[in-house]
C-alpha positions in Angstrom: 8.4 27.3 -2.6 10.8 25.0 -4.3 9.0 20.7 -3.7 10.2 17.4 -4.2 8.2 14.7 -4.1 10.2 11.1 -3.1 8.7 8.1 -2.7 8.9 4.2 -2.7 6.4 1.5 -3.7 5.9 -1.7 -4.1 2.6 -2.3 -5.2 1.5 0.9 -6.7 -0.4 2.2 -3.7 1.7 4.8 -2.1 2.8 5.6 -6.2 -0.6 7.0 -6.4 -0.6 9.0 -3.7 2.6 10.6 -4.6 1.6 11.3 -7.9 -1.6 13.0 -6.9 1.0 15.3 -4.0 3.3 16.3 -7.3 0.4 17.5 -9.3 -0.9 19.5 -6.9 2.1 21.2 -5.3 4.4 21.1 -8.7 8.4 20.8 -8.4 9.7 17.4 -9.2 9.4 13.4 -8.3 11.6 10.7 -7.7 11.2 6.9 -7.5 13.3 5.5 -4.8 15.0 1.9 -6.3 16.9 -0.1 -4.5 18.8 -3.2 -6.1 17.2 -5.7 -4.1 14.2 -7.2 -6.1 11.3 -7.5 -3.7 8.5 -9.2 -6.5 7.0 -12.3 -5.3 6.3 -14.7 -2.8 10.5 -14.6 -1.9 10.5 -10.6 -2.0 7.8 -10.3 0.6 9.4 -12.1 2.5 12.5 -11.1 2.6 10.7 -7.3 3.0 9.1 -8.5 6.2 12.5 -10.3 7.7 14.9 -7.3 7.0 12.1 -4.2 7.7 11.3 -5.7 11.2 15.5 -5.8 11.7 15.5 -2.2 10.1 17.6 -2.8 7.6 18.4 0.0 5.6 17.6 -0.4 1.9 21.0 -0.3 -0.3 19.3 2.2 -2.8 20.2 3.0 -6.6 21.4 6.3 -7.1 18.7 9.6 -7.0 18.3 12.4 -9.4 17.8 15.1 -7.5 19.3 16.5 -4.1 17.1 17.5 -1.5 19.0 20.3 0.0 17.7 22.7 -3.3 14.2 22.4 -1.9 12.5 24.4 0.5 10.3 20.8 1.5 10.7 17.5 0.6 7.6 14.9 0.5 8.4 11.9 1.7 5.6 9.2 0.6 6.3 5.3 1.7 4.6 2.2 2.5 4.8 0.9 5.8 6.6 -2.9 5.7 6.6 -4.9 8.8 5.7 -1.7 11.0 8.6 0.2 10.6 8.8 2.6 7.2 10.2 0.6 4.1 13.8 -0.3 3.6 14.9 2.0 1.1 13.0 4.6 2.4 15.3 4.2 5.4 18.1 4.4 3.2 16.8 7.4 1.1 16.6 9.0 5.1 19.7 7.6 6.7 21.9 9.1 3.0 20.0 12.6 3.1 19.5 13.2 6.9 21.3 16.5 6.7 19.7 17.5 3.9 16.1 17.0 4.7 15.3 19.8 6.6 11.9 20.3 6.0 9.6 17.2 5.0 6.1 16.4 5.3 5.6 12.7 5.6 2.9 10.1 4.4 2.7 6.5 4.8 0.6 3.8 3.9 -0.4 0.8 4.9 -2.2 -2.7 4.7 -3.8 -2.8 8.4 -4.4 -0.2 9.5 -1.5 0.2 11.7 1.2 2.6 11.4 3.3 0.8 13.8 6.6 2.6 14.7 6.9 4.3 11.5 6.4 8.0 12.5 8.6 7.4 15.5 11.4 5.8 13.2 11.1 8.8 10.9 11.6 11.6 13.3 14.8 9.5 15.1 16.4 9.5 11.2 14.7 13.4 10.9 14.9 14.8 14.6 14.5 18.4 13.6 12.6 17.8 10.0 8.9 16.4 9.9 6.5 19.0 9.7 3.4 17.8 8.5 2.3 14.0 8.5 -0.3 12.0 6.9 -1.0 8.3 6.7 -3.9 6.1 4.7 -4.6 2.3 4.9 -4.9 0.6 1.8 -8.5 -1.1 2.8 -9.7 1.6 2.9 -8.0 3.6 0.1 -10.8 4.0 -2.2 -13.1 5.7 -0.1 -10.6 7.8 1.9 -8.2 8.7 -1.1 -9.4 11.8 -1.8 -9.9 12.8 0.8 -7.2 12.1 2.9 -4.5 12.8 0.6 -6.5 17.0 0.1 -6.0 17.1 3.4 -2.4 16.4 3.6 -2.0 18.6 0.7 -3.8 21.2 2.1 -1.9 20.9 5.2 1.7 21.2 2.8 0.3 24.5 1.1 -0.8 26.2 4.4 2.7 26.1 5.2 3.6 28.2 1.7 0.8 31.0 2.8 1.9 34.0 4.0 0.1 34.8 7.2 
């Protein structure tokens, strides 16, 4: 099987978790970007205001084109409990062309909020397998957690 790996972050959290998903399933990455600048004080809050509207992120343009993948990881933080801006707009551009995805969020609470929900009303017919961590908690979950999506992703690749 042919992966991508796409993903947004804004504090290095869910950049991890990506990272670790890539190495183990191979195929390629992508950063989402947007041209909004979300550092600081200002950028927070301007992430809260516009992710609890569901404002879709005006993103830069990507690398790679998900319809040449058999699955497409989809790694983003959770802002204002709805999945992040540019994520959105990663979704809302590629909606025909992500098929097959396996979702994980994270989060700073604990709650995922409507963020699966949003997900599979931008993906009706596309999430397959789904995973989320909270950042609290990161440390001692990590590994776990994210072998479990993982393992999860490759079952799918196993012939039965």
């Amino acid at each position: 099987m042919k992966f991508l790996t796409v993903y947004v972050t804004r504090t290095g959290n869910t950049e991890k978790i990506a990272k670790k998903v890539h190495k183990a399933l191979g195929g390629d990455i992508e950063l989402i970007t947007e041209k909004m600048n979300r550092k600081g004080i200002i950028g927070w809050m301007k992430t809260g205001s516009q992710n609890s509207k569901r404002v879709v992120g005006e993103i830069n343009p990507t690398e790679h084109d998900p319809s040449e993948y058999d699955l497409v990881v989809l790694a983003s933080p959770v802002w204002a409990g709805s999945v992040s801006a540019p994520m959105r707009g990663y979704m809302t551009q590629n909606a025909e062309k992500l098929t097959r995805t396996a979702v994980f969020i994270t989060n700073d609470s604990g709650q995922v909020g409507d963020a699966f929900i949003e997900i599979r009303e931008i993906l009706p017919n596309s999430p397959v397998v789904e995973g989320s961590l909270q950042r609290s908690k990161a440390k001692a979950e990590f590994d776990s957690t994210v072998s479990s999506f993982i393992d999860e992703i490759s079952s799918l690749t196993s012939p039965d």
